[in-house]
C-alpha positions in Angstrom: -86.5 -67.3 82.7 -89.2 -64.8 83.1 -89.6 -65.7 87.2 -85.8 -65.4 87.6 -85.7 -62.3 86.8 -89.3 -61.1 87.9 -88.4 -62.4 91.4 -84.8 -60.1 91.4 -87.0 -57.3 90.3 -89.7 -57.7 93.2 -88.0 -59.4 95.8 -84.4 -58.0 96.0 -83.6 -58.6 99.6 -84.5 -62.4 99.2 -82.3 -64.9 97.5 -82.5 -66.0 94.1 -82.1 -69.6 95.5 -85.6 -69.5 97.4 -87.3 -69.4 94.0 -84.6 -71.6 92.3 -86.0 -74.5 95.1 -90.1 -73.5 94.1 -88.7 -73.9 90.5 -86.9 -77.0 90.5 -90.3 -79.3 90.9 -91.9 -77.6 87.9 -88.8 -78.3 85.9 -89.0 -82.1 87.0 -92.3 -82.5 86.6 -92.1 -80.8 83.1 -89.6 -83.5 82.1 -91.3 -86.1 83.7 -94.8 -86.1 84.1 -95.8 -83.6 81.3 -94.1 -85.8 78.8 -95.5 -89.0 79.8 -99.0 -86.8 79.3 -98.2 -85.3 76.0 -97.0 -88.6 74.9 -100.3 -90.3 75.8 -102.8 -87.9 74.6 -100.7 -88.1 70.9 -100.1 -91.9 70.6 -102.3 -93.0 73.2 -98.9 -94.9 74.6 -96.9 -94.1 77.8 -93.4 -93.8 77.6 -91.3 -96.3 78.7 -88.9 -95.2 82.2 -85.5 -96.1 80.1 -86.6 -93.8 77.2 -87.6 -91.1 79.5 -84.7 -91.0 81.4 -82.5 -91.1 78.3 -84.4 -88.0 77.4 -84.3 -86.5 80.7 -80.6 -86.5 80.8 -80.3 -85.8 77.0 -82.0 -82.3 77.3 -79.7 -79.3 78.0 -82.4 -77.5 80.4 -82.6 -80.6 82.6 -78.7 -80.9 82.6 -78.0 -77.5 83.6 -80.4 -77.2 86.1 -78.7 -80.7 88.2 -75.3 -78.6 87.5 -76.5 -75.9 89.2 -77.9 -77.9 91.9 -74.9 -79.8 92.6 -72.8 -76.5 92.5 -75.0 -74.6 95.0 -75.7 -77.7 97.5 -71.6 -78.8 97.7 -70.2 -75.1 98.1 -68.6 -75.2 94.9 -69.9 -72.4 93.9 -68.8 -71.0 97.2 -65.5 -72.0 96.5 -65.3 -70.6 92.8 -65.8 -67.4 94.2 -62.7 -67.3 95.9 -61.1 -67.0 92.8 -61.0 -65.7 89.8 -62.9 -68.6 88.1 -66.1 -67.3 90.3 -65.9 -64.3 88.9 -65.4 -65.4 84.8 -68.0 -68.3 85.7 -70.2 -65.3 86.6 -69.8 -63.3 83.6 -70.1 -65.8 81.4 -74.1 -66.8 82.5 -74.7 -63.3 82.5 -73.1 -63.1 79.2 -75.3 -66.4 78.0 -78.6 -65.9 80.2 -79.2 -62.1 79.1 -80.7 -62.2 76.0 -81.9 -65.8 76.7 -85.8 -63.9 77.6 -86.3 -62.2 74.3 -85.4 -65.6 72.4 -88.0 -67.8 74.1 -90.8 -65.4 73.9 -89.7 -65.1 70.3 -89.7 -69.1 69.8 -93.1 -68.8 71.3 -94.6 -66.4 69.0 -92.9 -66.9 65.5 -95.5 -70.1 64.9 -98.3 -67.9 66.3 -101.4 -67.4 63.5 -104.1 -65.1 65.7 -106.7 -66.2 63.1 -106.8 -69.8 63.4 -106.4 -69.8 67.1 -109.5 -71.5 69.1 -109.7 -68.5 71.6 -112.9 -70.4 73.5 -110.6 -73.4 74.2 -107.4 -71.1 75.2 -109.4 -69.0 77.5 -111.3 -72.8 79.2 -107.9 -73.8 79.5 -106.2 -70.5 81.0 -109.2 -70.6 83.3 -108.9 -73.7 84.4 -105.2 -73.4 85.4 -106.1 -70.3 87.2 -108.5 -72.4 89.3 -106.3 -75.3 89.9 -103.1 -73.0 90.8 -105.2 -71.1 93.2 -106.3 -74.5 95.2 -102.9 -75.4 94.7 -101.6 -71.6 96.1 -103.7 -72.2 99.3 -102.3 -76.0 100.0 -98.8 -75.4 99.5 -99.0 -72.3 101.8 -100.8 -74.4 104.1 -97.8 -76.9 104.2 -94.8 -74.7 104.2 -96.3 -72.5 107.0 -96.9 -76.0 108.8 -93.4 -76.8 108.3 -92.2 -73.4 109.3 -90.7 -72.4 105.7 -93.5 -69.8 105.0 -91.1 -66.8 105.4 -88.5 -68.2 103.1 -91.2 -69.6 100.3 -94.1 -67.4 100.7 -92.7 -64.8 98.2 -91.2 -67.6 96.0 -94.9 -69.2 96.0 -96.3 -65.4 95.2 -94.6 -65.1 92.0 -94.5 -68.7 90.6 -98.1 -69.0 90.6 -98.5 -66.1 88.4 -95.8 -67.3 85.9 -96.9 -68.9 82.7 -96.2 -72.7 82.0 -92.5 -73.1 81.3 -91.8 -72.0 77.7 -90.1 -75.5 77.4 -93.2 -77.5 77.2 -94.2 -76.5 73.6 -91.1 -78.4 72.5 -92.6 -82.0 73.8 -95.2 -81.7 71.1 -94.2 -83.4 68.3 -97.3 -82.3 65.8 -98.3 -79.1 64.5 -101.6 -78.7 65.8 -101.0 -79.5 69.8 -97.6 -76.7 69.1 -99.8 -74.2 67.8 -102.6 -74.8 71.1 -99.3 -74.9 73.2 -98.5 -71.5 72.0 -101.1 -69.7 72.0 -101.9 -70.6 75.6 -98.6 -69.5 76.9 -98.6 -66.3 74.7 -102.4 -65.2 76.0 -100.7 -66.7 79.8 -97.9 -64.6 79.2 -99.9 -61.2 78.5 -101.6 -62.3 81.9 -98.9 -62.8 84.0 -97.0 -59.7 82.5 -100.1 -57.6 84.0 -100.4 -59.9 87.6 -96.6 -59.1 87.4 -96.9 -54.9 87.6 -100.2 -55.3 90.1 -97.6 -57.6 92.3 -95.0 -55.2 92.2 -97.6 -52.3 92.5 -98.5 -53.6 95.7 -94.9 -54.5 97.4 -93.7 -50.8 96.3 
């Protein structure tokens, strides 16, 4: 939610849908490949395809983001807009979506205890995924300027590798102690990416 709206803030002349496209793979994989991970490192068993599916198409996140897609990429949403369903369709996600900020990065802090967290294995890890996005920053720039896209992605790419983890990912944990980690990452992530946020938009003002 954060990037949706950092991304209007920043980037105002480009569309909301070249960030939506960056942000749609991290939403799969998060359903996907995170879970098979969390579910390994907590039972030491992978979860089987039928039972992650079922989940997959059980969560409300997952379910609204195919909507979306499937309105966007058949020009139904096109078509809404004709009318006056567009326009109530409209006001009602800006109705839902508004406070929808505030109550995540509430979620993510009402379980947050500053003394019992292990700051020396938040920071390793915050560290680490600074590394690995960087690496990651410089390969997928490589390939969408190969591919000619760099124009339409290149500010998309900007912002989503300053972004925390999604929010969503603390709710795959099913025991206390890998929630409270989980949260305490994204919160000290979240303090990070608030201040690479003002130096990004510092630098396109």
């Amino acid at each position: 939610m954060l990037g949706y709206a950092f991304f209007s803030l920043v980037y105002p002349d480009y569309p909301l849908s070249s960030f939506a496209s960056i942000d749609l793979g991290q939403t799969l994989f998060a359903f996907t490949g995170y879970q098979i991970l969390i579910s390994i490192q907590e039972t030491g068993k992978r979860i089987p395809a039928k039972k992650m599916l079922a989940q997959m198409f059980h969560s409300p996140v997952f379910l609204a983001v195919i909507f979306g897609v499937i309105l966007g990429t058949t020009g139904l949403y096109e078509m809404m807009k004709q009318s006056s369903i567009g326009a109530l369709f409209d006001s009602c996600v800006d109705f839902v979506s508004a406070p929808v900020a505030a109550i995540i990065l509430f979620t993510i802090g009402y379980n947050l205890i500053p003394s019992e967290i292990s700051f020396s294995t938040v920071v390793k890890t915050v560290i680490s995924r600074i590394i690995i996005l960087i690496a990651l920053r410089v390969m997928v720039g490589m390939a969408i300027t190969a591919i000619g896209l760099s124009k339409e992605l290149t500010p998309a790419l900007n912002l989503m590798f300053i972004l925390p983890p999604p929010y969503a990912l603390q709710a795959f944990a099913k025991e206390e102690e890998p929630q409270a980690y989980i949260s305490s990452v994204l919160s000290v992530y979240t303090v990070l990416s608030i201040i690479a946020f003002i130096v990004l938009a510092a630098v396109r003002a």
